[in-house]
KOLNU-83424 format. One record per residue: x, y, z of N, C-alpha, C, O in turn. Coordinates in steps of 0.2 Angstrom, whole numbers, padded with zeros to 4 digits, always signed. Example, Ala and Ser with C-alpha at 12.3 -4.5 7.8 and 13.67 -1.06 7.14 Angstrom:
REM residues 2
+0066-0028+0039+0062-0022+0039+0066-0016+0039+0071-0017+0042+0064-0011+0035+0068-0005+0036+0064+0000+0039+0067+0006+0040
END
This chain:
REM residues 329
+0628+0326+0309+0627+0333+0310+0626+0336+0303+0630+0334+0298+0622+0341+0301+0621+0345+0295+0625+0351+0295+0627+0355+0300+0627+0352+0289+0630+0358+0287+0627+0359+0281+0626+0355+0277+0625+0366+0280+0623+0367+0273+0630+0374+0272+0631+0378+0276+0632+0373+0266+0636+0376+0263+0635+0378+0255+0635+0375+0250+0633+0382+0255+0632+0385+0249+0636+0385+0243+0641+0389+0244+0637+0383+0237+0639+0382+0230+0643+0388+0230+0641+0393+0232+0649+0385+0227+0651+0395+0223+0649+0396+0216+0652+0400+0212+0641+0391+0212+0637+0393+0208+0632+0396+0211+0628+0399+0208+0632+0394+0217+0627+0401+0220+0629+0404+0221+0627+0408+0217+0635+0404+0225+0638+0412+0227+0637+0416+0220+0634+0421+0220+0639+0414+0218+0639+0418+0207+0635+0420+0209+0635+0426+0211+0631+0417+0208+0622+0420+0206+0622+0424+0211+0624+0429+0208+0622+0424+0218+0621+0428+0224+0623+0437+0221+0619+0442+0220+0631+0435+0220+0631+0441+0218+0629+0446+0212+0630+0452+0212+0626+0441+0207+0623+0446+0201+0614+0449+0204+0611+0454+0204+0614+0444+0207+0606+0445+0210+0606+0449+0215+0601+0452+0215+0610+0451+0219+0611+0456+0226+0614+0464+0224+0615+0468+0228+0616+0463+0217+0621+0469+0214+0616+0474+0214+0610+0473+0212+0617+0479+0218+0609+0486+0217+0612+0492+0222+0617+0492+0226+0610+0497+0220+0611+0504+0223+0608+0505+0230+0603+0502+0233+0611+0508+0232+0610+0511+0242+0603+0514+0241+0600+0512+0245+0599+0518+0237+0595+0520+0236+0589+0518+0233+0585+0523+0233+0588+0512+0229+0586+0507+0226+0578+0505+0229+0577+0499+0230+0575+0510+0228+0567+0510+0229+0566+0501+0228+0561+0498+0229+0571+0498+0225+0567+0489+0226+0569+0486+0230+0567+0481+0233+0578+0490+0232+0580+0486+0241+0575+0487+0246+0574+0483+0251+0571+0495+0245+0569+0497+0253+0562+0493+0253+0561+0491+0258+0559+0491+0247+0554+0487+0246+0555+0480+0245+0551+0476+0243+0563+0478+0248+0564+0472+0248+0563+0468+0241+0561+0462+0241+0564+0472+0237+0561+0469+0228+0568+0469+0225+0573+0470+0230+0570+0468+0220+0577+0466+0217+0576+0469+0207+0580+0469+0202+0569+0472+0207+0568+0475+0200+0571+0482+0197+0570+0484+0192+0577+0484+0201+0581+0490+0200+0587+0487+0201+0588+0483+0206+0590+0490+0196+0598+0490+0197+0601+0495+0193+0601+0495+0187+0602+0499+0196+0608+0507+0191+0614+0508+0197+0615+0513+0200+0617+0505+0198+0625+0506+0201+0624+0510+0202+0622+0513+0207+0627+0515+0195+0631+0518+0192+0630+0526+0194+0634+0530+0194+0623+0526+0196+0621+0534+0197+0620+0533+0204+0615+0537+0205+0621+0532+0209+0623+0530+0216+0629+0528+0219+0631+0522+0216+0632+0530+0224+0637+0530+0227+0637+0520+0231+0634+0517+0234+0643+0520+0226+0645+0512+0229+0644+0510+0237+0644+0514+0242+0643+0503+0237+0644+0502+0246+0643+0494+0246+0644+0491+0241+0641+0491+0253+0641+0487+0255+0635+0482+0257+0637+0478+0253+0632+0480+0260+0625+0475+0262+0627+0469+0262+0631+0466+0258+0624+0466+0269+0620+0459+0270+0613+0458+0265+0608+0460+0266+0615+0453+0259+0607+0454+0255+0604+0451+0257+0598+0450+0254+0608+0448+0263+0598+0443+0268+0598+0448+0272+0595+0446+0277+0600+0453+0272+0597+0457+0277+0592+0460+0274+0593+0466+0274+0589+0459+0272+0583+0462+0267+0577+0459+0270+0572+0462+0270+0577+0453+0273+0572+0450+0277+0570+0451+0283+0576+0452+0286+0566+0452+0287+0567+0452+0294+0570+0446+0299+0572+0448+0304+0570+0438+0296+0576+0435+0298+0579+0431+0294+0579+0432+0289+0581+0426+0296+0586+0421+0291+0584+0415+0294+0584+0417+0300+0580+0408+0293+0580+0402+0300+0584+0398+0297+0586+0399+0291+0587+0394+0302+0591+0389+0301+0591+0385+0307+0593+0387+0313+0590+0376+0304+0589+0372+0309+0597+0370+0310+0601+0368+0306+0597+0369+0317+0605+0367+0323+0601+0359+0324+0596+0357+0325+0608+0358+0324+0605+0351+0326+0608+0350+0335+0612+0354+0337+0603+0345+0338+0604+0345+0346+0612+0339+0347+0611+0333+0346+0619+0343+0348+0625+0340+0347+0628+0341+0351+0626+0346+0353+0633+0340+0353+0640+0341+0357+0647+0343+0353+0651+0347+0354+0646+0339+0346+0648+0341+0343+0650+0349+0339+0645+0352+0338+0654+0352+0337+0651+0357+0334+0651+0355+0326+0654+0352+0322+0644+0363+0325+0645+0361+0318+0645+0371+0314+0646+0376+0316+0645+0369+0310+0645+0375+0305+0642+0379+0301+0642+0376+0295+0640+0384+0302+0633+0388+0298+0637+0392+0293+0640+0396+0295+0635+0389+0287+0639+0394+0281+0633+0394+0276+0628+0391+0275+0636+0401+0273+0632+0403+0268+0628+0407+0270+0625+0410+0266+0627+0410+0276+0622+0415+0280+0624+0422+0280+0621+0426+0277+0631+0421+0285+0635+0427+0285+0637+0431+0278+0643+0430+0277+0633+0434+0273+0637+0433+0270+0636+0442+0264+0630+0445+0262+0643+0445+0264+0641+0453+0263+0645+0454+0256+0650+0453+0254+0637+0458+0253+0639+0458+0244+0642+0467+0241+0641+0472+0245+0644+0467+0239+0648+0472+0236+0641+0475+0231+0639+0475+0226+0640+0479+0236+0632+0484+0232+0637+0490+0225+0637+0496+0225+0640+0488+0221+0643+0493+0214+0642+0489+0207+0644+0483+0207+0640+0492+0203+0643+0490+0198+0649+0487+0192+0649+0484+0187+0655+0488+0199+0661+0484+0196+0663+0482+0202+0663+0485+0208+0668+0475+0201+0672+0473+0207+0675+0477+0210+0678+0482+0207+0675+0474+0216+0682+0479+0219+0689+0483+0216+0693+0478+0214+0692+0488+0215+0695+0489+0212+0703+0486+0217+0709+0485+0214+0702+0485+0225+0707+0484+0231+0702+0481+0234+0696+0479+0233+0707+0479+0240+0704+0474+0246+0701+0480+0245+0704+0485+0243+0694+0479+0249+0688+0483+0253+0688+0478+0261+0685+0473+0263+0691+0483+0266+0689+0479+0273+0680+0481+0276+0677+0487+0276+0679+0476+0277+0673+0476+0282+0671+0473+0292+0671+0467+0294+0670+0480+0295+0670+0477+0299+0662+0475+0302+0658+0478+0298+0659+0473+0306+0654+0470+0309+0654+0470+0317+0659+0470+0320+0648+0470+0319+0648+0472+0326+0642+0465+0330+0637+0463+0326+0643+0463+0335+0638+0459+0336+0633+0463+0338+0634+0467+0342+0626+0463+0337+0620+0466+0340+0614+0462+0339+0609+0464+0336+0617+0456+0341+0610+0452+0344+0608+0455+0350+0602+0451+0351+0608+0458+0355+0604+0460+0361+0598+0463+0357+0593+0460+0357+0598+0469+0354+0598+0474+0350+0591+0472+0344+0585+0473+0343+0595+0468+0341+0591+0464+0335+0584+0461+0337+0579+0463+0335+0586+0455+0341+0581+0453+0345+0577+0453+0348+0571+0450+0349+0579+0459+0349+0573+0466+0354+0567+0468+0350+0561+0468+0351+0570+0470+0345+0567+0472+0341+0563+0468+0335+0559+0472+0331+0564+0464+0334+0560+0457+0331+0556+0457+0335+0551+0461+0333+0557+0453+0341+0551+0452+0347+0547+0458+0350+0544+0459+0354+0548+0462+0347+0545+0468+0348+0539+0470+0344+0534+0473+0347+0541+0469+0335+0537+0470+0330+0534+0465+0329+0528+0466+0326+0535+0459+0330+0532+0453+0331+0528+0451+0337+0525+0445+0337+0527+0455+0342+0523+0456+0347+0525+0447+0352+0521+0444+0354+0531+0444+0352+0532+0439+0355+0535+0439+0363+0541+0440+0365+0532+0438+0366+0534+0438+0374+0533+0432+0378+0528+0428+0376+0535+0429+0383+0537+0425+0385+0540+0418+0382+0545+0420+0378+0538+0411+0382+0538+0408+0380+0538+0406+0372+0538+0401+0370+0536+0412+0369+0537+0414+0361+0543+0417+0360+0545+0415+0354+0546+0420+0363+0550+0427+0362+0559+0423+0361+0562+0418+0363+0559+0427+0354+0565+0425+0353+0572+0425+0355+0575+0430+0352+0575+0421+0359+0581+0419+0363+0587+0422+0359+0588+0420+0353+0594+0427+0365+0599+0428+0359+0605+0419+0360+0606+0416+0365+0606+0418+0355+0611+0413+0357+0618+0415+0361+0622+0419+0360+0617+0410+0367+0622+0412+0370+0628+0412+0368+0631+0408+0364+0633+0419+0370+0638+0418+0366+0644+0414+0366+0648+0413+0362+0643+0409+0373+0648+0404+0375+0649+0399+0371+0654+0396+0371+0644+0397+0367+0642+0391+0360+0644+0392+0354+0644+0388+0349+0646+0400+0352+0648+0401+0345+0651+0406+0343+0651+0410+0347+0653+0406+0338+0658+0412+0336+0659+0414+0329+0661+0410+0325+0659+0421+0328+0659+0421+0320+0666+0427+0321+0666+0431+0325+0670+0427+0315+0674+0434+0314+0670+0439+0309+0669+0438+0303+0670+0444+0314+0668+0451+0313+0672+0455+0312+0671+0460+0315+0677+0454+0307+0683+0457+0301+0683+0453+0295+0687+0448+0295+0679+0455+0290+0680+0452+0283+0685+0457+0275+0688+0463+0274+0684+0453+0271+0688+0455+0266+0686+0455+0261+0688+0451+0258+0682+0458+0259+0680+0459+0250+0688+0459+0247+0692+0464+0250+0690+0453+0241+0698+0454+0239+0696+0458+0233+0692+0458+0229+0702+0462+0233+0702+0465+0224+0700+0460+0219+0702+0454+0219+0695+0464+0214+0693+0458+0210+0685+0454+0212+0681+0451+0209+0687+0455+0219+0677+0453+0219+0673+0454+0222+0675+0459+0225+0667+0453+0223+0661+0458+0224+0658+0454+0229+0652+0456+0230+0660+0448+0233+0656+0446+0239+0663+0442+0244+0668+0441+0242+0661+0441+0251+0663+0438+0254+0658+0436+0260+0653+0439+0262+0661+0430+0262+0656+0426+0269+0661+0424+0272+0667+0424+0270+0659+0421+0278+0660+0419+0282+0655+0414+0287+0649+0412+0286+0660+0411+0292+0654+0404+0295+0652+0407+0303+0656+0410+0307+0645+0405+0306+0645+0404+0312+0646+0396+0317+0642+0392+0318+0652+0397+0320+0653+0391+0319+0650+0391+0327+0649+0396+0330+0647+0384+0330+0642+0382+0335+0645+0377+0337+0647+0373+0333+0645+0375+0346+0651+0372+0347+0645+0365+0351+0643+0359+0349+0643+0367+0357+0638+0361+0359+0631+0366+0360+0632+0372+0362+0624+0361+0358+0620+0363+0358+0614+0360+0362+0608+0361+0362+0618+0355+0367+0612+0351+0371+0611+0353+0375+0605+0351+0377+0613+0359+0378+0608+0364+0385+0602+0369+0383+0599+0373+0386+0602+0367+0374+0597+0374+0372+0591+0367+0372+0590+0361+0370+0586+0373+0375+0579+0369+0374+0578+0371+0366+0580+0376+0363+0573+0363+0365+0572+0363+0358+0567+0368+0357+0567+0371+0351+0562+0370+0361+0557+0374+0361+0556+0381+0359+0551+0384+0357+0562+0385+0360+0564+0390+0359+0568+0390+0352+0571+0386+0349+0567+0396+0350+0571+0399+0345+0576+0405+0349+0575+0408+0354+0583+0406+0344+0588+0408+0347+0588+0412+0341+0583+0411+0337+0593+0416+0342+0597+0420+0337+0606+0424+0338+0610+0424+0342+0605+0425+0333+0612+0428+0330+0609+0435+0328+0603+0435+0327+0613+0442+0327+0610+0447+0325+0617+0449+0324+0621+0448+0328+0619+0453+0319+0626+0457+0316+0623+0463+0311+0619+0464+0307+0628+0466+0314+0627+0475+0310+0633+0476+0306+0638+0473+0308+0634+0479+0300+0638+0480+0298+0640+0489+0300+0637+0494+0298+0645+0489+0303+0648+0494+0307+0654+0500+0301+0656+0506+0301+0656+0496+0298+0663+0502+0296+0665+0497+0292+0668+0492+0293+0665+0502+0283+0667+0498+0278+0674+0504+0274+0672+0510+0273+0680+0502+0272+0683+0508+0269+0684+0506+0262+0680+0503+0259+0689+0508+0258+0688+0511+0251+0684+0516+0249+0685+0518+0243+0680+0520+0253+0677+0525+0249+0670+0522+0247+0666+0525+0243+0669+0515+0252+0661+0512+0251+0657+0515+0256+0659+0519+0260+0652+0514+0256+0644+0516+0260+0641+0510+0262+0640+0506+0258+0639+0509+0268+0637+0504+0273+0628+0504+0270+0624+0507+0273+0626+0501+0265+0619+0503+0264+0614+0501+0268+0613+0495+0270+0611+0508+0270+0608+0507+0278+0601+0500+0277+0599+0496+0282+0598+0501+0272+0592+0494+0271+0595+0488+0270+0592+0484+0268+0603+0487+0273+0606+0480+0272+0613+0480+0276+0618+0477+0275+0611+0485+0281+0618+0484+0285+0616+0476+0293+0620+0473+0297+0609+0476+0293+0607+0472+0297+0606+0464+0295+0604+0462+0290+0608+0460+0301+0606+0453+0298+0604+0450+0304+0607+0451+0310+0600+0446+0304+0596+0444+0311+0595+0434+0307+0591+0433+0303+0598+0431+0311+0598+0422+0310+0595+0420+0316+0598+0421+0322+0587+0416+0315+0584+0413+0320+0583+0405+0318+0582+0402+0314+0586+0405+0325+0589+0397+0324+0583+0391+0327+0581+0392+0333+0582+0386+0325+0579+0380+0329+0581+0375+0329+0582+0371+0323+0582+0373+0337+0585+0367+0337+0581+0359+0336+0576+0357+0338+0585+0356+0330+0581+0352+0329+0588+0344+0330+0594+0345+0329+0585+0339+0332+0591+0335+0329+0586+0330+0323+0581+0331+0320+0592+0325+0323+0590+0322+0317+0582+0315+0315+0580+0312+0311+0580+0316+0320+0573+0314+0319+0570+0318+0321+0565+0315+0323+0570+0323+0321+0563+0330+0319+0562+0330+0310+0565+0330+0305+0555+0329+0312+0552+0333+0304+0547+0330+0303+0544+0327+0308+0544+0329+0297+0537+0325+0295+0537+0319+0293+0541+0316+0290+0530+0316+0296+0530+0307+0293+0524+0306+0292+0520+0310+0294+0524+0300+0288+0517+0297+0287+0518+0292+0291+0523+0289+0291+0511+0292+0296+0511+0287+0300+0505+0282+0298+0500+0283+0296+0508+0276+0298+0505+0268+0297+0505+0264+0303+0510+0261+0305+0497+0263+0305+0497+0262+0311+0492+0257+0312+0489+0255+0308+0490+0254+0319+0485+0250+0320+0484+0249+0328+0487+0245+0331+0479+0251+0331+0477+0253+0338+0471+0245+0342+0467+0243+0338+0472+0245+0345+0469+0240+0349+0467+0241+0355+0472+0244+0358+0460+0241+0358+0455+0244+0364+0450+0238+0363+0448+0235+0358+0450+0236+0370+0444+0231+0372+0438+0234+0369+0433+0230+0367+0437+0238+0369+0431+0239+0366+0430+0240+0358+0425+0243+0355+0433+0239+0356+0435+0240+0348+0434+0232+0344+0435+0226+0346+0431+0233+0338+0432+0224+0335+0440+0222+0335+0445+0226+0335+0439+0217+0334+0446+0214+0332+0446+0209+0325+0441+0207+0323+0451+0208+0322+0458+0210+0321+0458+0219+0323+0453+0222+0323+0466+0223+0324+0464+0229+0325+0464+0232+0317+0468+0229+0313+0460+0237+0315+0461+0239+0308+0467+0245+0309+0468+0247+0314+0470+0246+0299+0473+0248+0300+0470+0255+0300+0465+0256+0301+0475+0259+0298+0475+0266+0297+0482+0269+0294+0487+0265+0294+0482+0276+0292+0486+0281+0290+0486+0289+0293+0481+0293+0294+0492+0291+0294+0488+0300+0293+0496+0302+0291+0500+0298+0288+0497+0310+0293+0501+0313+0294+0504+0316+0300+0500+0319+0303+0510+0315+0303+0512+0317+0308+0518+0320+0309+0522+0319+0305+0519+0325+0314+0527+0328+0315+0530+0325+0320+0527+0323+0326+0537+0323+0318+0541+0322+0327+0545+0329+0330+0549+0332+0325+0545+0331+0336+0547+0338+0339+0552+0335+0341+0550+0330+0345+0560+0338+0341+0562+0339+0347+0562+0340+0354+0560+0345+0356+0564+0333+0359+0563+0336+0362+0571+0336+0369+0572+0339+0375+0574+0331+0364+0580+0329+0368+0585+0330+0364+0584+0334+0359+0593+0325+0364+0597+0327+0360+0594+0320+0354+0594+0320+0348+0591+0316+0358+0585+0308+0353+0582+0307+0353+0580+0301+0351+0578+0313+0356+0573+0310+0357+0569+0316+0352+0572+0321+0350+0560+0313+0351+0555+0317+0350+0548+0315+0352+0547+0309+0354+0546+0319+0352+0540+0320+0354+0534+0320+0347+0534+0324+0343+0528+0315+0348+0523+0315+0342+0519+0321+0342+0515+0321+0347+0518+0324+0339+0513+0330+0337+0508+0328+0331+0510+0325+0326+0502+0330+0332+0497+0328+0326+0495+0333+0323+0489+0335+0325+0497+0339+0316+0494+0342+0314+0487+0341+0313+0484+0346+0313+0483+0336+0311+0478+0334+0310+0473+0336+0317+0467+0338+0316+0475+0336+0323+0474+0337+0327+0475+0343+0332+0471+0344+0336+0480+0347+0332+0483+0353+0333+0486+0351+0339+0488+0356+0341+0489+0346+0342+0490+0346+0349+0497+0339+0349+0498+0336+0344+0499+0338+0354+0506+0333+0355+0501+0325+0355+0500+0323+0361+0498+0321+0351+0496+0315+0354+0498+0310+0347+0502+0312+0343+0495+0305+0348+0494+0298+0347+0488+0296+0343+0484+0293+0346+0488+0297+0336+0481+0297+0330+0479+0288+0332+0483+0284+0334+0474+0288+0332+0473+0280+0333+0464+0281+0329+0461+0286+0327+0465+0271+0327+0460+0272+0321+0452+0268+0329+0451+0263+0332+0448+0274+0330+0444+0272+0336+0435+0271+0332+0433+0277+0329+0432+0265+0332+0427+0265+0329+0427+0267+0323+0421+0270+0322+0432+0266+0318+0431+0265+0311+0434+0274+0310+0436+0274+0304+0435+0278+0312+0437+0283+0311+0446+0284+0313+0449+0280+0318+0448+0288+0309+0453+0293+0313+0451+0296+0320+0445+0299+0320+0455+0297+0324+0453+0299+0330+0459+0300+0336+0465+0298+0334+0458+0302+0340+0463+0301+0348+0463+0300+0352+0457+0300+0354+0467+0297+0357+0465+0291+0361+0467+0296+0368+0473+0297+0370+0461+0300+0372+0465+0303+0379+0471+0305+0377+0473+0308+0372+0476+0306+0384+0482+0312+0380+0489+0308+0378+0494+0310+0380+0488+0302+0374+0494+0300+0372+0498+0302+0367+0497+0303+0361+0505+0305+0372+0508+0310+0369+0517+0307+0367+0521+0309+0370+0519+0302+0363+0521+0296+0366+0529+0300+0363+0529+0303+0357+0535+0300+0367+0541+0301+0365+0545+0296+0363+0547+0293+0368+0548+0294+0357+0553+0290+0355+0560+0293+0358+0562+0299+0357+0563+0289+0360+0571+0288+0363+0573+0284+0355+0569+0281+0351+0578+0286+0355+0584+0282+0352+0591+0282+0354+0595+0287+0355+0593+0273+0354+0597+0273+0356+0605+0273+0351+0607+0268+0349+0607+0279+0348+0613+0282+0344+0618+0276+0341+0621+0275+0336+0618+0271+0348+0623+0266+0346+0621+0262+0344+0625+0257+0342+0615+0260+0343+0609+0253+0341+0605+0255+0337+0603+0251+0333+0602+0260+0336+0595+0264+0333+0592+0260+0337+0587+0260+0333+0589+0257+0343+0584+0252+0349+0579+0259+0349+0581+0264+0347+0576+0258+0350+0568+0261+0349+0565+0262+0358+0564+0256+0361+0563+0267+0361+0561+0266+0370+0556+0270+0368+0557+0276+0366+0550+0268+0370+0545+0275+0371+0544+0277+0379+0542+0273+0383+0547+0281+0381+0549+0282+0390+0545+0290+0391+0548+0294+0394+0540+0291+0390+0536+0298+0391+0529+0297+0395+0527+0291+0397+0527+0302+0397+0520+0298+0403+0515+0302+0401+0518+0307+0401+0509+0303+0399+0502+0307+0396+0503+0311+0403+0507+0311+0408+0497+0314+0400+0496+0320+0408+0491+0316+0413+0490+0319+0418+0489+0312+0413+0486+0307+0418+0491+0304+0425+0489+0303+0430+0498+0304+0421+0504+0300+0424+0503+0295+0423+0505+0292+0427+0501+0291+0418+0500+0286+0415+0508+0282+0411+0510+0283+0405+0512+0279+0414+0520+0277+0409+0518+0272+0406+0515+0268+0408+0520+0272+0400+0520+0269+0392+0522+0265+0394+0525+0265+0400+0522+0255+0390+0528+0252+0391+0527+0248+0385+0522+0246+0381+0534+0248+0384+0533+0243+0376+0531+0237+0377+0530+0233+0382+0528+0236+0369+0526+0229+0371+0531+0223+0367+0533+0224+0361+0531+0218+0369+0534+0214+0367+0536+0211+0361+0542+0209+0359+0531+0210+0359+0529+0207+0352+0526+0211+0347+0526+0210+0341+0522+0217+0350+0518+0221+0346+0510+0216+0344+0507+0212+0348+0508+0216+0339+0502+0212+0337+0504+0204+0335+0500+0200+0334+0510+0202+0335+0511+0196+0331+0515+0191+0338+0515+0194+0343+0518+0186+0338+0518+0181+0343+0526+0183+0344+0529+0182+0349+0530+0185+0337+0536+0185+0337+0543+0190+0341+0544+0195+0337+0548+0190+0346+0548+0196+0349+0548+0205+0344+0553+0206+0340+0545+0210+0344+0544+0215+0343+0553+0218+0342+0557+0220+0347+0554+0219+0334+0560+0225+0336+0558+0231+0335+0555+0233+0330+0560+0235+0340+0556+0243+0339+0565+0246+0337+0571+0243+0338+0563+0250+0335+0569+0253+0330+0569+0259+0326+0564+0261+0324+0576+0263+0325+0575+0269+0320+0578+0265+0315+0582+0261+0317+0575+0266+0309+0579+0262+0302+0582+0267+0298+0578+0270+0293+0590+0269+0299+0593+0276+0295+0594+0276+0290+0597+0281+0287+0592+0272+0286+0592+0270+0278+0587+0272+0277+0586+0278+0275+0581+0269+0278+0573+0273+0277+0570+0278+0279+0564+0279+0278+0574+0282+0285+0573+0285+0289+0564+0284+0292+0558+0288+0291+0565+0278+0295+0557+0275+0298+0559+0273+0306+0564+0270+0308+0554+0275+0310+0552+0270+0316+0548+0264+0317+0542+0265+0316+0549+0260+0319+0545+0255+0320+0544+0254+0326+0549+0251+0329+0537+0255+0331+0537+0255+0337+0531+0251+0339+0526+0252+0335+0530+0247+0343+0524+0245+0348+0525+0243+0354+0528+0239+0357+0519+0250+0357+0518+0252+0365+0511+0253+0367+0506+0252+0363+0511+0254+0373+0503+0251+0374+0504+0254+0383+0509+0253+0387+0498+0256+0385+0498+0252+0395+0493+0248+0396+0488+0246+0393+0495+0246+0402+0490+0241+0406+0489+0236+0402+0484+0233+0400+0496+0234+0399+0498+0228+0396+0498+0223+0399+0501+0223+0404+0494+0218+0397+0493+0212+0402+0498+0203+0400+0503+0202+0397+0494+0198+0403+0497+0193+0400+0492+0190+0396+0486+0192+0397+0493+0185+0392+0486+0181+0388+0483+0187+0383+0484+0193+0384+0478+0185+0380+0475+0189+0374+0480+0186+0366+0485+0184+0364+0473+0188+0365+0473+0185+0356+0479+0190+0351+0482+0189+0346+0482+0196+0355+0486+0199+0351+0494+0201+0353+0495+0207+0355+0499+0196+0353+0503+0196+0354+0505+0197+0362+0509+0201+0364+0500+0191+0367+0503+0191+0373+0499+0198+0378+0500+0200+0384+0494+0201+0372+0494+0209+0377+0486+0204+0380+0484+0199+0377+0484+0207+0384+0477+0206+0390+0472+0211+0385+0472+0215+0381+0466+0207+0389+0459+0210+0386+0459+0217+0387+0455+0221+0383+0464+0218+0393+0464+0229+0398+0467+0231+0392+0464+0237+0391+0472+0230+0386+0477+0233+0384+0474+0238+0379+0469+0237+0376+0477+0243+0380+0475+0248+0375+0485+0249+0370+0490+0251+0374+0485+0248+0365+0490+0247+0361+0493+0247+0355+0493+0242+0352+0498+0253+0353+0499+0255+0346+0503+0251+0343+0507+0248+0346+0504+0249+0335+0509+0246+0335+0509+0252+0327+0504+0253+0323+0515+0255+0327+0517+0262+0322+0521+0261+0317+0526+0257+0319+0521+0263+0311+0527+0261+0306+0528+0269+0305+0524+0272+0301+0533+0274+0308+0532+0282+0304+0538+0282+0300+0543+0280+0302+0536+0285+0294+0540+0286+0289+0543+0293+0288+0539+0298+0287+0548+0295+0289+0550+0302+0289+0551+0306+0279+0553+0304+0274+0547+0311+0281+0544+0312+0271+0548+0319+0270+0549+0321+0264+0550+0322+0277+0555+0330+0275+0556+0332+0283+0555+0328+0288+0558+0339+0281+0558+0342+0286+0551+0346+0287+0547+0347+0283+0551+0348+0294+0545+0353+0295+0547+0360+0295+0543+0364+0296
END
């Protein structure tokens, strides 16, 4: 499970860099080149409110985990608090959402999802103390495996009612966090690879490219080919880069073994099945390796018996994959 928790050498910095006036021709222009306190009326802001959203990737868990450093509201004055300053917060992700997908023109299967509120919870009473100029707080997130990975969700909070004699400043009373479900093998790889078709010479050659894995499960992913625009399976066909038909291959992993299952079917209805040995005679371990974050996979159909490459038939058409995970996406 990931948690990012933000430094209190950030927080430091957060608050010199967020210090600025309610009227502040550089907050309305989302710019940070003005700063005069002093000739405007103190107050309050979210200083990611200044964006239209905040992302942050959830991992696909049962567990809960913790979003800190998000929530988090800066003391818009020139000097620290002189007393506690209370702040309260209102939830208005219905509201927010609406209005994102609205200006963003996203509807159906684009449109951004509110998080349900059954999965999370944030308090919506905070404390700037005497003496300081920011406070946060966490959204904490309890199970995330009924959220489709495909959607983006959100969070959205208003800053409602602040006292001391502060002002809610209106270009940062909003904050809107658009969340995507990822777990822990989502993101980008460099795939090293080597494909086999009767019709192709043999030895099989190798290859390289660039690949993403998507979420598709709480272990699984699904292969995407930027190079390609589309979910498949880069194969080296006739001396080039290329795609083999609609092989879209999902890796399973199994959590207590790292064991490796490619269990997905192309749009043909065609089912994958691993192969045994891969290219060489010895049996094949297919695997996640969490030290190097790599897969090691060889799958194929219409896997036969006999043939010059690990036991497969002359029908077999068959990957054998080394993907390197290089970041996140």
């Amino acid at each position: 499970m990931k948690k990012i928790i933000l430094s209190s050498l950030f927080i430091a910095g957060m608050a010199v860099a967020f210090t600025g006036c309610l009227k502040d021709k550089g907050f309305e222009n989302n710019e940070y080149g003005i700063n005069d306190p002093d000739s405007q009326p103190p107050g309050v802001g979210f200083p990611f409110g200044s964006r239209a959203k905040t992302d942050f990737g959830l991992d696909v868990s049962a567990s809960p985990q913790s979003v800190s450093g998000l929530v988090y509201v800066n003391l818009e004055a020139g000097t620290p608090a002189k007393a506690d300053v209370n702040v309260t917060m209102t939830n208005n992700t219905t509201s927010l959402v609406a209005a994102y997908n609205t200006a963003n023109g996203l509807t159906g299967s684009s449109a951004v999802l509110a998080l349900p509120t059954a999965i999370y919870s944030v308090p919506l009473s905070l404390v700037i103390p005497s003496g300081g100029r920011n406070v946060q707080t966490s959204i904490n997130v309890t199970n995330t495996t009924a959220l489709d990975p495909n959607r983006a969700y959100a969070v959205g909070l208003t800053i409602s009612n602040v006292d001391g004699g502060y002002k809610i400043a209106n270009n940062l009373k909003n904050l809107l966090i658009v969340f995507n479900i990822k777990n822990q093998y989502d993101g980008k790889y460099n795939l090293r690879g080597r494909f086999h078709h009767p019709s192709l010479s043999n030895p099989p050659v190798a290859f390289s490219t660039v690949i993403e894995m998507h979420t598709s499960g709480p272990s699984s992913v699904l292969m995407y080919s930027p190079v390609f625009g589309e979910y498949c399976s880069p194969a080296n066909l006739g001396g080039s880069l290329n795609r083999f038909g609609a092989q879209a291959p999902q890796f399973t992993v199994n959590t207590a073994t790292n064991a490796v299952t490619v269990n997905n079917t192309d749009v043909t209805g065609v089912v994958y099945a691993m192969s045994a040995t891969g290219f060489g005679a010895a049996p094949y371990n297919h695997r996640w390796d969490p030290a190097s974050k790599t897969f090691f996979v060889s799958w194929g159909y219409n896997l036969g018996a006999g043939g010059a490459y690990g036991g497969n038939g002359s029908a077999s058409r068959m990957w054998e994959d080394t993907c390197i995970r290089t970041g996140p996406r």
